[in-house]
C-alpha positions as a printed Julia matrix, in Angstrom:
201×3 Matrix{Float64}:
 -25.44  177.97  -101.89
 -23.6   178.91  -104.88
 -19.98  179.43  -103.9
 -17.5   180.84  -105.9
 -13.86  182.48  -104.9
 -11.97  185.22  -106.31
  -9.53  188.02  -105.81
 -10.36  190.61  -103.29
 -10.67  194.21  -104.47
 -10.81  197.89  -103.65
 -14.89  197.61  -103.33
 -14.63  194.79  -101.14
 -12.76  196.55   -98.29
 -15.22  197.31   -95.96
 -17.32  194.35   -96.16
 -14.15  192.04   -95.83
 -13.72  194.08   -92.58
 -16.96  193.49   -91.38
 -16.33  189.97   -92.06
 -13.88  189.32   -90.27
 -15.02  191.67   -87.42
 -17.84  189.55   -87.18
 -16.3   185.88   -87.28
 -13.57  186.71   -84.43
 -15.62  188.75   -82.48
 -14.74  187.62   -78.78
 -13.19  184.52   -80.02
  -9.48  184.83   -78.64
 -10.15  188.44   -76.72
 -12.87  190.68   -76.02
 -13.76  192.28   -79.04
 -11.01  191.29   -81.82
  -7.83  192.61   -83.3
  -8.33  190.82   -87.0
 -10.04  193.31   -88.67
  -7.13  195.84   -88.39
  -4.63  193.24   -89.12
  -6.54  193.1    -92.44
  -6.75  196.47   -92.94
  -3.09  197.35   -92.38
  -1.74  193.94   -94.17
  -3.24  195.44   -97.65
  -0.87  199.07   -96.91
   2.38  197.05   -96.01
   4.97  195.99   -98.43
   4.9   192.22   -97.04
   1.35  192.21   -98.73
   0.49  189.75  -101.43
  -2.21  191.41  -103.84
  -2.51  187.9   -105.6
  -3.16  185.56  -102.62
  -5.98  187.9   -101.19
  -9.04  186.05  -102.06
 -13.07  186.62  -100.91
 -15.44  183.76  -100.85
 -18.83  184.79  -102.67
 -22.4   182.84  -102.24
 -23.75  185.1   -105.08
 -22.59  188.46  -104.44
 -22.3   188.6   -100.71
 -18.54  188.11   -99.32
 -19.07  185.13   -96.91
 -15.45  184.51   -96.69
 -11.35  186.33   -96.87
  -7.95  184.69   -96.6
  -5.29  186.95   -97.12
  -1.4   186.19   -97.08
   1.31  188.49   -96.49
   5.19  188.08   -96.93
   7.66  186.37   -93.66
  11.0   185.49   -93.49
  12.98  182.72   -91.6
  16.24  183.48   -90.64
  19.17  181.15   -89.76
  22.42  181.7    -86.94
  24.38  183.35   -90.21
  21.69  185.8    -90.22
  20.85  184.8    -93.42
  17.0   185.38   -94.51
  14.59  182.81   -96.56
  10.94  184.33   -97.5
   8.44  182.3    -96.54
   3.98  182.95   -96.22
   2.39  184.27   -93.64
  -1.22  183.13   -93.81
  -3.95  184.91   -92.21
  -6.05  185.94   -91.05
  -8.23  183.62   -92.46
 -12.54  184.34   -91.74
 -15.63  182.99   -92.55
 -18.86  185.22   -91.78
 -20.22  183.28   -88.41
 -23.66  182.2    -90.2
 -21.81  180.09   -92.91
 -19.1   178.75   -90.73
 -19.05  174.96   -90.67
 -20.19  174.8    -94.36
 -16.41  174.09   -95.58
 -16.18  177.49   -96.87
 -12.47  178.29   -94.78
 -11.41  174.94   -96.26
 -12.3   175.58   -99.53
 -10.25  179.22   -99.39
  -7.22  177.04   -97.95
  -7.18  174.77  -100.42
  -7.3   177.38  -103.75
  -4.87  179.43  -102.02
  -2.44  176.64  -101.06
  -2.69  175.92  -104.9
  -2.38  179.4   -106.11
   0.75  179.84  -103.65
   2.18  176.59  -105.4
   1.76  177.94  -108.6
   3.43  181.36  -107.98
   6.46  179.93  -106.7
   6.57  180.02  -102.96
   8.09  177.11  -100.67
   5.93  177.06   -97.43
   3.51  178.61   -95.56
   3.62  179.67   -91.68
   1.01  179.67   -89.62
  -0.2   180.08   -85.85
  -3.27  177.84   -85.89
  -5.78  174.93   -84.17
  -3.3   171.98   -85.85
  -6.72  169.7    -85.36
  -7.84  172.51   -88.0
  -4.81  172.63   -90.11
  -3.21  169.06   -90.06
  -6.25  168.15   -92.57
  -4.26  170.71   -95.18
  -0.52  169.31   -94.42
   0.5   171.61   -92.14
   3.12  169.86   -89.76
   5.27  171.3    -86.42
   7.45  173.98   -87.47
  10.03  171.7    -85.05
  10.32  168.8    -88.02
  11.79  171.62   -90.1
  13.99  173.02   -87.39
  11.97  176.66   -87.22
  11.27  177.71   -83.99
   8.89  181.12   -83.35
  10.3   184.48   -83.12
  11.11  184.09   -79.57
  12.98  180.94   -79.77
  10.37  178.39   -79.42
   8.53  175.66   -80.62
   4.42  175.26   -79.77
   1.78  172.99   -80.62
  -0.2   175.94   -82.8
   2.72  176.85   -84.95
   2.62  174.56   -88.24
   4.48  174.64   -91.46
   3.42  173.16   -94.94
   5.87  172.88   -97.54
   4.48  173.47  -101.03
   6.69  171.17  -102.84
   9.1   168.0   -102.16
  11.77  169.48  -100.08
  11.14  172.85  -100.67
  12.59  173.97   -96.86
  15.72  171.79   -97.49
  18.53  174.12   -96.26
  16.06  176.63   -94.35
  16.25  176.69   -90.35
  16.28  178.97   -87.95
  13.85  181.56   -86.17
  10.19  182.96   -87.94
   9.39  186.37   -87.95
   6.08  187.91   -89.93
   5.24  191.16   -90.48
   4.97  193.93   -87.62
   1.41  194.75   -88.38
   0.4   191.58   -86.16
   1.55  193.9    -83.46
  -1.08  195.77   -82.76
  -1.98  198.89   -80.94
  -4.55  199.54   -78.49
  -5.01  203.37   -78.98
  -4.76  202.44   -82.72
  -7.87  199.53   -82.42
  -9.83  201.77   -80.22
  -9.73  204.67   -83.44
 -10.15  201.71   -86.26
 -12.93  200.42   -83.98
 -15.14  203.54   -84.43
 -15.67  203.44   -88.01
 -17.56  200.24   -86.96
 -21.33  199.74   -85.62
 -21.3   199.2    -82.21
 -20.7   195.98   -80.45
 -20.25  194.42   -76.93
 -17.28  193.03   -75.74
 -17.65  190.07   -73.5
 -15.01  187.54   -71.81
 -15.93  184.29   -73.55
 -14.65  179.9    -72.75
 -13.01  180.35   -76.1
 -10.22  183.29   -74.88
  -7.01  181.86   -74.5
């Protein structure tokens, strides 16, 4: 393999799609919701052009992390930007290869180096713990809703970079996603099988 990562662009669209299409397939639903996520992250304002990297082996896109713009907000109302990070794919015949690591890794860096304090994430901690992701509940954020789960991590990017920021995480409303607009996003796509799979939660 000769891996190398870069900056997503226009031409890479539809493959990313397809990507991603492919590596969630079935994995947390029938079907999978990821590839629109992708697709609508790159038309909102939250998105962040130069955090939206492809993994190449050669000239085929193997891999896509993609980061969009969140906010934590405290009891005075008062709102702290954080990242968003996701989704994050790796095309399911080079999975296991340390390809999604390797995307983490240069885009934690990249993040660092443009400024931002942490990154927010709904993950497999096992997965994530490896990059220095911790509980959100060490840095007194709770979820949207109020709450505090095993899956929801934080990493700051630099030595008290959260110091002062608490309260309640909210990304982007294009994680919300609609069925009637899947089903019409879903036909521009070859046809596959849903099926109810051990790894649905």
């Amino acid at each position: 393999m000769n891996i190398s990562i870069r900056l997503e662009n226009e031409n890479d669209f539809k493959n990313v799609e397809n990507m991603i299409r492919e590596a969630f397939w079935d994995l947390y639903r029938p079907g999978c919701v990821e590839h629109l996520i992708v697709h609508e992250i790159r038309k909102a304002n939250s998105f962040i052009q130069e955090l939206d990297f492809v993994a190449c082996n050669e000239e085929e896109v193997i891999g896509n992390i993609i980061y969009s713009k969140a906010k934590v907000i405290n009891d005075n109302n008062e709102e702290f930007q954080v990242l968003c990070m996701g989704p994050l794919g790796v095309l399911p015949s080079y999975q296991g290869k340390g390809i999604g690591s390797l995307l983490m890794k240069y885009s934690i860096n990249a993040a660092r180096a443009l400024g931002y304090k942490a990154i927010v994430i709904f993950g497999n901690h096992n997965y994530y713990h490896r990059f220095g992701f911790e509980n959100a509940e060490k840095y007194n954020i709770q979820t949207a809703w109020g709450a505090n789960i095993e899956a929801f991590m934080v990493l700051e990017l630099y030595k008290d970079s959260l110091k002062g920021i608490s309260g309640k995480y909210y990304e982007d409303s294009v994680f919300e996603v609609d069925d009637e607009e899947l089903n019409l996003f879903e036909k521009q796509f070859p046809y596959k099988e849903k099926h109810i799979t051990d790894t649905q939660l």
